[in-house]
GUNU-502074 format. One line per field, with one value per residue (C-alpha): residue in one letter; x, y, z. Coordinates in Angstrom, 1 decimal, always signed. Example, Ala and Ser with C-alpha at 12.3 -4.5 7.8 and 13.67 -1.06 7.14 Angstrom:
<sites>
code	c(A|S)
xx	c(+12.3|+13.7)
yy	c(-4.5|-1.1)
zz	c(+7.8|+7.1)
</sites>
This chain:
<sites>
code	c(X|X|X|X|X|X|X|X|X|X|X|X|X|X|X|X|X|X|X|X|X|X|X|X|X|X|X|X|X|X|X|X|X|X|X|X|X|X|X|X|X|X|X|X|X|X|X|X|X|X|X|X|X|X|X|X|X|X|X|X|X|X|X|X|X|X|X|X|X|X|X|X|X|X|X|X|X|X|X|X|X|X|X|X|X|X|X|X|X|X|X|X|X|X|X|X|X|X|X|X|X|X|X|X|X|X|X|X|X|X|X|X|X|X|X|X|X|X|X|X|X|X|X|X|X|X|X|X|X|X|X|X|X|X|X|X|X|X|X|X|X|X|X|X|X|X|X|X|X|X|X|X|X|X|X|X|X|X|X|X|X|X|X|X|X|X|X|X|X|X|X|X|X|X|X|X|X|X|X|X|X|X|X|X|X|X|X|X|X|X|X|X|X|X|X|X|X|X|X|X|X|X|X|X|X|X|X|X|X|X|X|X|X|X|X|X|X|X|X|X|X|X|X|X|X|X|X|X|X|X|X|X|X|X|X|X|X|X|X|X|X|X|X|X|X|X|X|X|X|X|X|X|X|X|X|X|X|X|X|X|X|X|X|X|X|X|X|X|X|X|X|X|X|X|X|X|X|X|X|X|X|X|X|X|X|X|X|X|X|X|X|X|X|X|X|X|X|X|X|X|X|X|X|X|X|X|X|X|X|X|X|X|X|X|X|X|X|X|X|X|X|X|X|X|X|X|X|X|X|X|X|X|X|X|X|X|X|X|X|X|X|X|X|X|X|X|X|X|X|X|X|X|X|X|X|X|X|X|X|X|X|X|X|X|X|X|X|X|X|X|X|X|X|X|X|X|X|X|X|X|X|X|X|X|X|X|X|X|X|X|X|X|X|X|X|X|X|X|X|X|X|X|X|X|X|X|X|X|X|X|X|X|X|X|X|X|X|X|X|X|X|X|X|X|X|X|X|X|X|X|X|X|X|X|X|X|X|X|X|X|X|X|X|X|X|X|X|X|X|X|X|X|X|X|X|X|X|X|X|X|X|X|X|X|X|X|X|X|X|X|X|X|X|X|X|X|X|X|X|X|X|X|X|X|X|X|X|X|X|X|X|X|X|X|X|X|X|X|X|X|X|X|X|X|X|X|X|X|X|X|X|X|X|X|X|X|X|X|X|X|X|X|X|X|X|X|X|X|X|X|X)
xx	c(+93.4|+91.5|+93.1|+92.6|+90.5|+92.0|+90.4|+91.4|+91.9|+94.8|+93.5|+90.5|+92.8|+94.5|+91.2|+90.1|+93.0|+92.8|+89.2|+89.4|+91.0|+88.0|+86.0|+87.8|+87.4|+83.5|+83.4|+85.3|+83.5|+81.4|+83.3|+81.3|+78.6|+78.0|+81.0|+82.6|+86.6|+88.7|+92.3|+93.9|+96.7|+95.4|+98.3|+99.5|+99.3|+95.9|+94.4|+96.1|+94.1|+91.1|+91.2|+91.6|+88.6|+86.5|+85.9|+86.9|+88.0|+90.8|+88.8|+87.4|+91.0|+91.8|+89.6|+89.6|+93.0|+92.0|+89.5|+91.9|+94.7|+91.9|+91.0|+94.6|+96.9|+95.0|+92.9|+92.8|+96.4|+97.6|+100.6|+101.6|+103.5|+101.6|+102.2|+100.5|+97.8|+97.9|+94.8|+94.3|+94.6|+90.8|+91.3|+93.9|+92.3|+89.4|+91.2|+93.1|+89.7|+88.3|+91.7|+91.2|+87.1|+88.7|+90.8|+94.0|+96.0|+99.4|+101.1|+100.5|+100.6|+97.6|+95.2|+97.3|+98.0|+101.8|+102.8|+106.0|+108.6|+108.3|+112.1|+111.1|+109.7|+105.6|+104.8|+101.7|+103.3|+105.7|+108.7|+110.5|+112.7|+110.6|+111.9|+109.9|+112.1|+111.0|+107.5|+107.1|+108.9|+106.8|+108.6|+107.7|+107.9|+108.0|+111.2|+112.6|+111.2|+107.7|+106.8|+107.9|+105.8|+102.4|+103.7|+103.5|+99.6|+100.0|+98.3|+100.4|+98.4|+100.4|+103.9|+105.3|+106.8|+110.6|+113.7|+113.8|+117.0|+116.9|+118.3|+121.4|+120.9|+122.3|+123.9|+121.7|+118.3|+115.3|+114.1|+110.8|+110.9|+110.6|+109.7|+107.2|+105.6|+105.4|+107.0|+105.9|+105.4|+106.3|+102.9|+103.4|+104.1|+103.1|+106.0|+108.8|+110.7|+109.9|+113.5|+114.7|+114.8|+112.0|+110.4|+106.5|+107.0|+107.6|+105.1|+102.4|+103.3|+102.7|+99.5|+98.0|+97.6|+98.4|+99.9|+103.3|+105.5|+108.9|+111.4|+114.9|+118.4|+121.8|+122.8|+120.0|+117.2|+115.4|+116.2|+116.0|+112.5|+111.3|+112.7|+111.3|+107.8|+107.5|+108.2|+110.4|+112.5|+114.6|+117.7|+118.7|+122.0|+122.8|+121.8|+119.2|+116.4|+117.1|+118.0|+116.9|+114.8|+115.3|+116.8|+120.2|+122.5|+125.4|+125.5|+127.6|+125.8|+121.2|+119.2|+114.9|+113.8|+110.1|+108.5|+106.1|+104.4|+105.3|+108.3|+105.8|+104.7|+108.1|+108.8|+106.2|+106.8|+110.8|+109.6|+107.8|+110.5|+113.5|+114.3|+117.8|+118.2|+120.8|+121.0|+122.2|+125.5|+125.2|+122.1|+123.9|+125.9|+122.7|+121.8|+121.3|+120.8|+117.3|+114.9|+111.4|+109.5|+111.3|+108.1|+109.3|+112.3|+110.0|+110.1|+109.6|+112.2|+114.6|+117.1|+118.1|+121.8|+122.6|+125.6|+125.3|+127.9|+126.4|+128.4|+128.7|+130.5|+126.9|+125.2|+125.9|+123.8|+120.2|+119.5|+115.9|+117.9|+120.2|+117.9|+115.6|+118.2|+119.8|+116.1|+116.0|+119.2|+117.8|+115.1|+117.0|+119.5|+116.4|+115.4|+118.6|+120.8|+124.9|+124.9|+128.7|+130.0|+132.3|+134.7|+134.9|+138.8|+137.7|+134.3|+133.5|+136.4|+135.0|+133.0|+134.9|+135.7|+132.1|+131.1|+133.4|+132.4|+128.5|+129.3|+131.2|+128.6|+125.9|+126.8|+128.1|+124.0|+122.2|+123.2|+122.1|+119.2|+118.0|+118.9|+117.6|+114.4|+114.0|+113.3|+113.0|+116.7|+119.4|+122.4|+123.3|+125.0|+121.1|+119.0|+121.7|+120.7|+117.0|+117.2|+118.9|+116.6|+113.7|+115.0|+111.9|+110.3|+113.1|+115.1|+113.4|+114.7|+118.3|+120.7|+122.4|+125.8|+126.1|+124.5|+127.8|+130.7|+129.2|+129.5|+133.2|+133.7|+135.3|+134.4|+134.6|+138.2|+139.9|+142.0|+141.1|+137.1|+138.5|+140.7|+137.3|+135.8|+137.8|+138.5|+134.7|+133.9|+137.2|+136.9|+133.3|+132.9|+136.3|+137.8|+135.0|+131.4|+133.0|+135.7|+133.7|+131.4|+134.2|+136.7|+133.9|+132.0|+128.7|+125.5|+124.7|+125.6|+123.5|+122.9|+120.1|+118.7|+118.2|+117.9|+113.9|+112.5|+113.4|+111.5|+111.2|+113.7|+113.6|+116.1|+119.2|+118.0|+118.0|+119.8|+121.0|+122.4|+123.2|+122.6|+124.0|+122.9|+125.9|+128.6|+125.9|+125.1|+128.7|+129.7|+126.5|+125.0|+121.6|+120.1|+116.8|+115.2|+112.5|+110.6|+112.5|+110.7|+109.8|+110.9|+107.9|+105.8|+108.9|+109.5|+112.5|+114.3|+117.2|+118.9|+120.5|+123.3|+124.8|+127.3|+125.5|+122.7|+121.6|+118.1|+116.4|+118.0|+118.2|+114.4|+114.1|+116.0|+113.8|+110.6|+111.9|+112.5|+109.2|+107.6|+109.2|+108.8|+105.5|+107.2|+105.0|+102.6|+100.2|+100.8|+97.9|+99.1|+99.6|+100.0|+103.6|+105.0|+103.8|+100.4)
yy	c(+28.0|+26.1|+24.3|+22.2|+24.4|+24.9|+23.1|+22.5|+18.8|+17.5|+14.0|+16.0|+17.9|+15.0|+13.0|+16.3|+17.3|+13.5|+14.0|+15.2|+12.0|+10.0|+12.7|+12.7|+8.4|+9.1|+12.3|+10.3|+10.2|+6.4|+4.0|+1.6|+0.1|+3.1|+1.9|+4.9|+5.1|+4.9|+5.5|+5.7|+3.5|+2.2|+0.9|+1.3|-2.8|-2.6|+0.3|-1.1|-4.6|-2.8|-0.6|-3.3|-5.6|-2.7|-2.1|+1.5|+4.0|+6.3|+9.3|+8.0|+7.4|+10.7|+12.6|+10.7|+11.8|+15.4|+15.0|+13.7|+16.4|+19.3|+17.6|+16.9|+19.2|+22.5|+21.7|+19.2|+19.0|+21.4|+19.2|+22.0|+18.6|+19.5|+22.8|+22.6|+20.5|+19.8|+20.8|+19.0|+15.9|+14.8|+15.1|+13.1|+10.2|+10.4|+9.9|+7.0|+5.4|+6.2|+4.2|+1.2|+0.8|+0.9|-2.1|-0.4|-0.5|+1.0|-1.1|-1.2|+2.5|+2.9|+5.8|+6.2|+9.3|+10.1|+12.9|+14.7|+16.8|+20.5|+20.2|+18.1|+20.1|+19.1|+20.7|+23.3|+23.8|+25.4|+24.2|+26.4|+24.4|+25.8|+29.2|+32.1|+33.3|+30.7|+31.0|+31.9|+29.3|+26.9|+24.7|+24.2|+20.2|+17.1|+16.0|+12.5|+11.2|+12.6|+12.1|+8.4|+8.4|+10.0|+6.9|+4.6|+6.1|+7.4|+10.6|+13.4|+14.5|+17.9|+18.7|+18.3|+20.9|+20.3|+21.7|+25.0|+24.6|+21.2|+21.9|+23.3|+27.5|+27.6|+25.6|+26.8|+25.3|+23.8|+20.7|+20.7|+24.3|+26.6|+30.1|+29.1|+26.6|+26.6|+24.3|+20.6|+19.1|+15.2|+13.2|+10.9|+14.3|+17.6|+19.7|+17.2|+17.4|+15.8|+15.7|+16.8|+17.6|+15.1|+16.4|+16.8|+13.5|+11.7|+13.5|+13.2|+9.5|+8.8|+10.2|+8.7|+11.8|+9.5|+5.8|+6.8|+9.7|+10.8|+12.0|+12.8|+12.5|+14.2|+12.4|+11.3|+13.0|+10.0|+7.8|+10.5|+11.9|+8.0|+6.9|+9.1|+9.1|+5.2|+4.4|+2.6|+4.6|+3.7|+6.2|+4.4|+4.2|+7.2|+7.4|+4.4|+7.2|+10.2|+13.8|+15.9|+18.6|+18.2|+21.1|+19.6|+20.2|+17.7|+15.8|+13.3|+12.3|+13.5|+11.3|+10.6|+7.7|+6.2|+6.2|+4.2|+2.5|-0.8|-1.8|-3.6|-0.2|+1.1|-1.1|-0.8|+2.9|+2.0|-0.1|+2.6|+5.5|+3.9|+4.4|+4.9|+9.1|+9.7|+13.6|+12.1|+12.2|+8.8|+7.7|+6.0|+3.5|+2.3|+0.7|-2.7|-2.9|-1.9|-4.6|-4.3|-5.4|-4.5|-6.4|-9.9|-10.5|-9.6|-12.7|-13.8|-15.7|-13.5|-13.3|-17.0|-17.7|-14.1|-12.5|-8.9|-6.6|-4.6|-1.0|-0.9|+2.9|+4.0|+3.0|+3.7|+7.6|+6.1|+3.2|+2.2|+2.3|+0.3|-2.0|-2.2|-2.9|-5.9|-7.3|-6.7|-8.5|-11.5|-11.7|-12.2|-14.8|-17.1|-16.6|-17.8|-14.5|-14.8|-11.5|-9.8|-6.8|-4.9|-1.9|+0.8|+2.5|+5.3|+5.8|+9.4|+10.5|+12.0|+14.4|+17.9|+16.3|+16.0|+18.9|+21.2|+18.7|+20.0|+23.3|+23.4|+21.1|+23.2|+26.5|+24.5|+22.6|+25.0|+28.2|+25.4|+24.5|+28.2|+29.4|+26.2|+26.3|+29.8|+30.9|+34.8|+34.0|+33.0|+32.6|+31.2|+35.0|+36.5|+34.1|+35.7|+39.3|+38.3|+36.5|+39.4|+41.8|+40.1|+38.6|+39.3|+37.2|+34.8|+34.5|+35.0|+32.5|+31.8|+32.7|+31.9|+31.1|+27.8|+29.7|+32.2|+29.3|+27.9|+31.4|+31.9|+28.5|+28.3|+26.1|+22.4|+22.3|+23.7|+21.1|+21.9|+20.4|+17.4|+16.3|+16.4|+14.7|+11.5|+11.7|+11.4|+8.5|+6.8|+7.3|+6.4|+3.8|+2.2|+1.9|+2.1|-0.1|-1.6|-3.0|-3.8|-5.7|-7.4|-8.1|-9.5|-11.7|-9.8|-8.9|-5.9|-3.7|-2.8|-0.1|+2.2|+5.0|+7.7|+8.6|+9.4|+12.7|+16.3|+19.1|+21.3|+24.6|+27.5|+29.3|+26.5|+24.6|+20.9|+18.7|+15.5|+13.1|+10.1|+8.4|+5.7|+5.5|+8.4|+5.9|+4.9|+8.3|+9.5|+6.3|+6.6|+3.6|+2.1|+2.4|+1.3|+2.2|+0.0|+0.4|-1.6|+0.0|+3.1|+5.3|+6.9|+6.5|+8.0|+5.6|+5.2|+2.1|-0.1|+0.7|-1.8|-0.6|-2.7|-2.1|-0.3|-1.7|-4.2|-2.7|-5.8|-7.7|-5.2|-4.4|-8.1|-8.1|-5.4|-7.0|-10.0|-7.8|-6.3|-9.0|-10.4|-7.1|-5.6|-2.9|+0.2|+2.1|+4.6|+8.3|+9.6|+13.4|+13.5|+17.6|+17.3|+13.9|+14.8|+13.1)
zz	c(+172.1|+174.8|+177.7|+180.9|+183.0|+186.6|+189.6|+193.0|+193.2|+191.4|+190.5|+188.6|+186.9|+185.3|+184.8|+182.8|+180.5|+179.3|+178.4|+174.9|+174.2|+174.8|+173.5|+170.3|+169.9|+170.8|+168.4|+165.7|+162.1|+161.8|+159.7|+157.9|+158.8|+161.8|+163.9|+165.7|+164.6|+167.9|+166.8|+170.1|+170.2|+166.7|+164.8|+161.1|+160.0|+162.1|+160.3|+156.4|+157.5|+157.9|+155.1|+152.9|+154.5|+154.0|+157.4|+157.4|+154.6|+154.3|+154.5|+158.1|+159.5|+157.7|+159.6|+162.7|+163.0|+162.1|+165.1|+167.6|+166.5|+167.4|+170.9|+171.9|+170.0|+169.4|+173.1|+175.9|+176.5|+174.2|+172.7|+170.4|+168.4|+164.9|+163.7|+160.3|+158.7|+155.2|+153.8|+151.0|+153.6|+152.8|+149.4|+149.0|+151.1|+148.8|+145.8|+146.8|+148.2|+144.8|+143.4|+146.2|+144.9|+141.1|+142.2|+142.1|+146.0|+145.4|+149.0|+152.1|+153.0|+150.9|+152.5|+155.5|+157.5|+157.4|+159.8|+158.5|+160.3|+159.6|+157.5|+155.0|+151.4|+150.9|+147.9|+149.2|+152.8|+154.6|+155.7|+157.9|+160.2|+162.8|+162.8|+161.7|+159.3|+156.9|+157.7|+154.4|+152.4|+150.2|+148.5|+144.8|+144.6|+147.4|+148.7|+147.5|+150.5|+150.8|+146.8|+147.5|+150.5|+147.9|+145.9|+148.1|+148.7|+151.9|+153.0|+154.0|+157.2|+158.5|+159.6|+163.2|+165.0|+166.0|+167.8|+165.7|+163.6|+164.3|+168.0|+166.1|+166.8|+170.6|+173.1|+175.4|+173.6|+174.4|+173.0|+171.5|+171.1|+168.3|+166.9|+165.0|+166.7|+170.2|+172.7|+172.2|+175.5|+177.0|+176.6|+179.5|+181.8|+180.3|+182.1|+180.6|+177.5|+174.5|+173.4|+170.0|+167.5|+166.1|+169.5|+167.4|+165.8|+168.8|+170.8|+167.8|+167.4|+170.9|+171.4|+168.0|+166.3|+163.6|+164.0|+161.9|+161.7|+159.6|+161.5|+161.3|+163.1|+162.5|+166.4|+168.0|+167.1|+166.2|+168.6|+171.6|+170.9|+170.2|+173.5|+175.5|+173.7|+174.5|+170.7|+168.3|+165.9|+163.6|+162.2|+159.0|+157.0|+155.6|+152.3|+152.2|+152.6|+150.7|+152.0|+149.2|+149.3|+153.8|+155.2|+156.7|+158.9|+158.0|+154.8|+156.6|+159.4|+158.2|+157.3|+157.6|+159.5|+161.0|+163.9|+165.3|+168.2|+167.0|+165.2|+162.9|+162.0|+161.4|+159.0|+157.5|+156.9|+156.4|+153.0|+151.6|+152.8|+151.4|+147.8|+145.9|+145.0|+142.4|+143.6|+147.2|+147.5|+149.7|+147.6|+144.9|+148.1|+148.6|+145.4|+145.7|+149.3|+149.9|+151.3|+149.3|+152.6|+155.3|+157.8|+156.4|+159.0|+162.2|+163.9|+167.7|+167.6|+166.2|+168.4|+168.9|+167.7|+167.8|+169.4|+170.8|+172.6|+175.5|+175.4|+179.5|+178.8|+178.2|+181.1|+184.6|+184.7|+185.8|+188.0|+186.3|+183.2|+183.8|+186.1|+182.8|+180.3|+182.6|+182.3|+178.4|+178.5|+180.5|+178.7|+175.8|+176.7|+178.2|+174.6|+172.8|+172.2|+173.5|+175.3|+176.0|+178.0|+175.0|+175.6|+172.6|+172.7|+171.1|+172.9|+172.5|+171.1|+168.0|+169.8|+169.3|+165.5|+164.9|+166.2|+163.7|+160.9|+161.5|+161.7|+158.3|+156.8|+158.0|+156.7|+153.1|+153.0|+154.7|+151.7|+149.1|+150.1|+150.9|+147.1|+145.4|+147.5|+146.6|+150.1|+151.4|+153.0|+150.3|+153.1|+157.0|+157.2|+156.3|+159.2|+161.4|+161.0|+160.7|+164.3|+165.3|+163.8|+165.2|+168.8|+171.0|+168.8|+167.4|+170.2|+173.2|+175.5|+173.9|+171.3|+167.8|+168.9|+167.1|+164.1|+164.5|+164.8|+161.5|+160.2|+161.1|+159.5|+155.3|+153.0|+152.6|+151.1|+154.3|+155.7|+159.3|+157.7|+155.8|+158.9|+161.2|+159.0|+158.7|+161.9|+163.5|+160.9|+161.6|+165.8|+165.4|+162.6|+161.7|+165.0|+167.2|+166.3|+163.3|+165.2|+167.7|+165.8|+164.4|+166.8|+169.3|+166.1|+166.6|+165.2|+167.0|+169.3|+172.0|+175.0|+176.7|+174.5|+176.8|+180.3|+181.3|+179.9|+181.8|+183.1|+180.2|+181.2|+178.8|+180.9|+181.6|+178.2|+178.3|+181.0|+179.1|+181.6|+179.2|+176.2|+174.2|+170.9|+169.0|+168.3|+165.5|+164.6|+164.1|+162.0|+159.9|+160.4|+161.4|+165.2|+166.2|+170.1|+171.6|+174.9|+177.6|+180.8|+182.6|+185.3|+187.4|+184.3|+182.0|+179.5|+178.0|+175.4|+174.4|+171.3|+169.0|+166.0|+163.7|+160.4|+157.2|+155.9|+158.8|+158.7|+158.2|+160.8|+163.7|+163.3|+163.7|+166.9|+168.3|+167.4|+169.1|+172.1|+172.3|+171.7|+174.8|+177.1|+175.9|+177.5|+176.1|+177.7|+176.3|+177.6|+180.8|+179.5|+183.5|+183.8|+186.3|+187.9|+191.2|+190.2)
</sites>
């Protein structure tokens, strides 16, 4: 595939690997009435709005995005964040065009381009995890969460690449990386990681290879790849959006999630992800407690009256974090929010119980969904001697060692599992943000996402030097990141948690916060941060 040709001066360099960009807005397919179709930084309410005065179709945006993809993803750049198209894309916009001219608009998703993560079943792709051991496997029907989306009349565009495995094969793994499809790079600075594992969502997401994307998050792989991407994601209450027919890693802790440039756009994509799935084992909690329009509770003023507890124990690893996240916190006392310091007992003490809970759970979920999808490998124990089999090709920078401990590990009635298990939900949820919520009478819970992306290092893996959004993770509740600010163009957010089921409200905390920090930038695809 094409890329950036070399030349000498390194400010040309930069001015021509962003090319394609502009190309790809001036090469765009004419909406009507001639108009070229720019979607750079085009958002999802913005393109809906325009769809529905008539002012572009969704085959236009459809293939605008397809344009933009070819010039930034498979050229330009070369983002590797898209690892397959669907091809019955087109198609599908021109049937629900053909519905919107009949009269019929089935909400506010109509005729627009969803990118999906490469573990979630589309009926007519593969979904391999990013590993080429499942190159092969094509799921017979949609997830839960993808047929609600084709409901909801959006456009399944492709599948993003991701941490292969879902960053859970070695300990020694890069984010962004897979077998299958490449290593995704950083938009904002091409040699940085995109962090994982929703690393081609985030990255996709960022550049406007579509304005929304599904990702998902076991601990952080939502709100990780989002942060570091300039985005807002949101990891939802396990069990509001369903898991079925997503290849998992723990059935206590997965779960899907949006992410957008705007949290207007996440919600957008929240109200038509969320939907109650009998065959979840946490899908039948959330009956009752879904919001039809989750865009109704983004207002400026959002945050006045409200109480939040900063979690201090997560800061301190990055001055421009913290130095943002002070201003965030200014900015929203002057608006009307209380704003405490907070001190979790238990703060990461469910770390090794977690852990072991994944690895049972992994093994247990993982040998399900391989014999239900009917994929080539019916077992954990049969990807292990495949990888091994094939390692100049599967494994060529690092191992399977987490793929072995969840080997070794029995099943889901040994004692030494069901002890982890209430153990990281109790140290996590019970005793550690419930309590906090409750003993200090607050809404949320806030601290800084993520440290600034870093250099991309297939031989020492990734280099993680904080991060504050797991408490949430671990107790199953809802997180959402927003941009707060930047570090030498590395952007990075604020992340507010609250108890189960507070999606509504903590989106409209963050859209009160952005709408007070505009704190996003779009990505320059700079080649290293020397420029």
């Amino acid at each position: 595939m094409p890329r950036c040709a070399p030349l000498l001066l390194l400010a040309a360099l930069v001015t021509t690997c962003a090319a394609p960009a502009t190309q790809s807005a001036n090469t765009s397919p004419s909406a009507p009435g001639g108009l070229l179709l720019d979607v750079a930084e085009l958002s999802a309410t913005d393109a809906r709005d325009r769809m529905a005065s008539g002012e572009v179709t969704s085959r236009t945006l459809t293939q605008a995005y397809l344009d933009r993809i070819a010039a930034l993803d498979d050229a330009g750049p070369h983002l590797d964040a898209v690892i397959e198209i669907n091809a019955a894309a087109l198609a599908d916009a021109d049937a629900l065009d053909a519905e919107r001219k009949a009269g019929t608009v089935r909400g506010p998703l109509h005729g627009l381009p969803v990118l999906l993560k490469d573990n979630i079943d589309v009926k007519g792709m593969v979904n391999s995890a990013g590993s080429l051991a499942l190159a092969d496997n094509r799921p017979a029907q949609d997830a839960f969460v993808a047929a609600r989306l084709r409901q909801a009349g959006a456009v399944i565009l492709g599948k993003t690449n991701l941490s292969e495995w879902a960053n859970f094969r070695s300990t020694r793994s890069s984010s962004g990386w897979s077998s299958r499809g490449g290593q995704t790079k950083n938009p904002y600075v091409l040699d940085r990681n995109p962090c994982g594992s929703s690393s081609g969502t985030g990255t996709a997401i960022a550049s406007s290879l579509a304005a929304i994307g599904v990702g998902t998050e076991t601990d952080g792989s939502i709100i990780c790849p989002a942060s570091v991407s300039g985005l807002v994601g949101l990891k939802p209450t396990v069990g509001l959006v369903s898991r079925t027919g997503i290849i998992p890693i723990s059935a206590s802790q997965d779960t899907a999630g949006p992410m957008g440039r705007t949290v207007a756009d996440v919600a957008l994509l929240l109200s038509g992800m969320a939907g109650v799935d009998g065959a979840d084992p946490a899908g039948a909690a959330a009956a009752g407690k879904l919001v039809p329009d989750y865009t109704t509770g983004l207002k400026a003023d959002a945050l006045k009256g409200k109480r939040l507890g900063v979690l201090r124990q997560a800061m301190g690893f990055h001055p421009d974090v913290d130095g943002a996240v002070e201003s965030a916190i200014a900015a929203m006392k002057a608006q009307g929010a209380e704003v405490v310091d907070i001190k979790v007992g238990t703060y990461n003490d469910w770390n090794d119980s977690e852990f072991a809970v994944l690895l049972y759970e992994f093994k247990n979920g993982l040998n399900a969904y391989l014999q239900k999808s009917g994929s080539p490998h019916k077992s954990l124990e049969a990807l292990i001697a495949w990888n091994t089999a094939n390692a100049d090709k599967a494994m060529p920078f690092f191992g399977q060692e987490i793929f072995e401990q969840a080997q070794a590990k029995g099943p889901l009635t040994d004692a030494a599992y069901i002890k982890a298990k209430n153990d990281s939900r109790r140290l996590a949820g019970k005793e550690g943000l419930l309590a906090a919520l409750a003993s200090h009478k607050l809404d949320a819970v806030i601290a800084p996402s993520m440290s600034p992306a870093w250099p991309t290092d297939h031989v020492l893996g990734d280099h993680f030097v904080g991060a504050g959004y797991g408490m949430a993770a671990v107790a199953g509740t809802p997180s959402v990141t927003v941009p707060v600010g930047e570090s030498h163009g590395l952007p990075f957010g604020l992340t507010f948690m609250g108890p189960a089921y507070s999606e509504a409200a903590l989106l409209g905390y963050a859209y009160a916060l952005e709408q007070l920090t505009h704190a996003r930038t779009a990505p320059l695809f700079k080649l290293t941060l020397a420029q």
